[in-house]
C-alpha positions as CSV (number, residue, x, y, z in Angstrom):
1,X,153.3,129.9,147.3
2,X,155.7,129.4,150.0
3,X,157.7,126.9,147.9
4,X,158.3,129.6,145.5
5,X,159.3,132.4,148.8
6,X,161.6,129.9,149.7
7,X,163.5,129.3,146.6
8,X,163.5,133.0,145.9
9,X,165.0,133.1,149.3
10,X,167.6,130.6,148.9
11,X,168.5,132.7,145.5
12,X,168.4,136.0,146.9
13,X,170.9,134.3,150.4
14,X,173.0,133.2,147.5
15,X,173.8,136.1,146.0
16,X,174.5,138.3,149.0
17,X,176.6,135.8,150.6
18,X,178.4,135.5,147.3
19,X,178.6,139.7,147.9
20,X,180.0,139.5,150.7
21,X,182.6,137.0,149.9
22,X,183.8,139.2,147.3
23,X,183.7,142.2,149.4
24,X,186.0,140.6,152.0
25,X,188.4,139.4,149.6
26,X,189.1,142.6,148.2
27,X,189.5,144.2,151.5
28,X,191.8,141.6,152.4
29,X,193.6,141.9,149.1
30,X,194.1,145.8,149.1
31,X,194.6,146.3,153.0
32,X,197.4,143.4,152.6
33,X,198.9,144.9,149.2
34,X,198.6,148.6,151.3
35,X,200.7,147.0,154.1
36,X,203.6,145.8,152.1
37,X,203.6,149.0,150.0
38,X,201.6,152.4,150.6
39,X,202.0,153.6,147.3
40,X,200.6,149.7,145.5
41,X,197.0,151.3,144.3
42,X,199.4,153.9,142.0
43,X,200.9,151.2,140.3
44,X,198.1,150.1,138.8
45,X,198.2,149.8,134.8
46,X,195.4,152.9,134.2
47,X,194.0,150.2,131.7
48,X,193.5,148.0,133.8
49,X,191.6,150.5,135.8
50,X,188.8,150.4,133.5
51,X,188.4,147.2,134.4
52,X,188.5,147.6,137.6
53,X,185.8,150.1,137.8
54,X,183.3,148.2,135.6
55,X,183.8,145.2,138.1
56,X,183.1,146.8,141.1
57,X,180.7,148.8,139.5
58,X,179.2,145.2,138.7
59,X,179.6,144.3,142.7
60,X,177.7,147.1,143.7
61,X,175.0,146.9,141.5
62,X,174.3,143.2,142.4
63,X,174.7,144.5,146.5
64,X,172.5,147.1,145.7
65,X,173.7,149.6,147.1
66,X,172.9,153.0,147.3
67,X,174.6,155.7,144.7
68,X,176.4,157.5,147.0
69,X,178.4,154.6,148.0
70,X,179.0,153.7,144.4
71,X,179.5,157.6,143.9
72,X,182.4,157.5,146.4
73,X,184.1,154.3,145.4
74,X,184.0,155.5,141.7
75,X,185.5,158.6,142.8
76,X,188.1,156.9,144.7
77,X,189.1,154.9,141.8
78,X,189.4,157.1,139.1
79,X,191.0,159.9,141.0
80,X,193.7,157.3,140.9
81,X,193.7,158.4,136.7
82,X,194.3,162.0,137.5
83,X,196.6,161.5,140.1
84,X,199.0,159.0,137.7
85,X,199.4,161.7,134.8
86,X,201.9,163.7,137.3
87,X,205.3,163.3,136.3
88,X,207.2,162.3,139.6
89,X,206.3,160.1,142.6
90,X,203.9,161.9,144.8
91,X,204.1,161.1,148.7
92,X,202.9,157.6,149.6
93,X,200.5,159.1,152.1
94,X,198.5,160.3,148.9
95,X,198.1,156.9,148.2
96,X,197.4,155.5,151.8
97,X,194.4,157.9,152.3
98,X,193.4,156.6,148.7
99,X,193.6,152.9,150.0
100,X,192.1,153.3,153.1
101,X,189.0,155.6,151.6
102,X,188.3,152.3,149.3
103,X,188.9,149.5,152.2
104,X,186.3,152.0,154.3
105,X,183.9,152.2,151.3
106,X,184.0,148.5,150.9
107,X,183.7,147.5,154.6
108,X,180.7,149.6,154.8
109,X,179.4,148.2,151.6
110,X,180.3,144.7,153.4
111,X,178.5,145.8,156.9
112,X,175.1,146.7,154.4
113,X,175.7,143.1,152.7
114,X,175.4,141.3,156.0
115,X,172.5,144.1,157.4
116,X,171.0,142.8,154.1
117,X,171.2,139.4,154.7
118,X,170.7,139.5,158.0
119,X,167.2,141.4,157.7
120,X,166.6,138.6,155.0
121,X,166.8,135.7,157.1
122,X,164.5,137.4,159.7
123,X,162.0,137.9,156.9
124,X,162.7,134.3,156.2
125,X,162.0,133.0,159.6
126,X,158.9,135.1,159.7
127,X,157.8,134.0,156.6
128,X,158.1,130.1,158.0
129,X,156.8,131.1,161.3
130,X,153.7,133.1,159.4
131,X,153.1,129.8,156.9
132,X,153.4,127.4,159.9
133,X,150.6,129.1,161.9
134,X,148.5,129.8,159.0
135,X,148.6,125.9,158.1
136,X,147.9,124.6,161.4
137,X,145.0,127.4,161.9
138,X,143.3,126.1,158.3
139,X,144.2,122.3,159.6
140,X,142.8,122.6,162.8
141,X,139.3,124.8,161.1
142,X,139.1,121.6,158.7
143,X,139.4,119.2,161.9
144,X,136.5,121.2,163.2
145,X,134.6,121.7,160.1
146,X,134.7,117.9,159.6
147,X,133.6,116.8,163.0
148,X,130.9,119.7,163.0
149,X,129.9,117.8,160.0
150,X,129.7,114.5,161.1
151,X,128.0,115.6,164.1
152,X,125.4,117.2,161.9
153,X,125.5,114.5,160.1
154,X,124.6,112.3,162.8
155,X,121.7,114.9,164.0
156,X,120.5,114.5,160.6
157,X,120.5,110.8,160.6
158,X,118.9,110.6,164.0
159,X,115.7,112.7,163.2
160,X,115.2,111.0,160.2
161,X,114.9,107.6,161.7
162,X,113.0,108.8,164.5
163,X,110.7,110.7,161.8
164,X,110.2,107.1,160.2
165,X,109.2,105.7,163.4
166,X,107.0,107.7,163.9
């Protein structure tokens, strides 16, 4: 049983340190492409946008996340759609509030990954710490058990020679 708990474990550490990974990456990635130009997240092919969407979408399933957070990412994204079929360059401020709604929605996304992981290491450790004292509690009630039964044993030896002695 706890071989199985701990390979579910190392699985389930995998995959939200892989999250997280992913998550910081594409914070770094947009707040760096922000900083050089505001208006970068407009200039995104609206094809590839589709794309974009279904791979975070993909990210946030596998973070599990609530739908609100998903909700507002999605929202964020494809806002972007609406805002490209403008004739004309809006104001680049448009598109910094748009960036920095998405670096905020994935850094919180992020902080939940790690409160995630976090919480499943203590589980872990409790787990461990829980197996640990319930094998040394059964190992130490066998240790008994067996002397108890050796003693009786002994008793039982004992009366019967001093029955045939007598």
């Amino acid at each position: 049983v706890r071989e199985k708990e701990a390979a579910d474990f190392a699985k389930n550490e995998a995959e939200l340190m892989d999250v997280i990974d992913t998550l910081e990456r594409a914070v770094t990635i947009i707040s760096k492409e922000m900083a050089k130009n505001p208006a970068a997240l407009a200039q995104i092919d609206t094809s590839s946008t589709a794309r974009l969407v279904q791979t975070l979408s993909v990210v946030i399933d596998a973070a599990s996340f609530i739908g609100i957070n998903k909700e507002k990412l999605m929202a964020l994204i494809q806002s972007q759609n609406s805002d490209d079929q403008e004739p004309g360059a809006p104001e680049a401020a448009v598109y910094k509030s748009h960036s920095s709604g998405i670096v905020d929605v994935l850094e919180d996304m992020k902080e939940k990954a790690e409160a995630s992981l976090s919480d499943l290491r203590k589980e872990e450790t409790n787990s461990k710490h829980n197996f640990g004292m319930l094998k040394q509690s059964l190992e130490d009630q066998m240790a008994f058990d067996t002397k108890d039964m050796e003693d009786e044993k002994a008793a039982k030896a004992e009366a019967a020679e001093g029955k045939a002695t007598a």
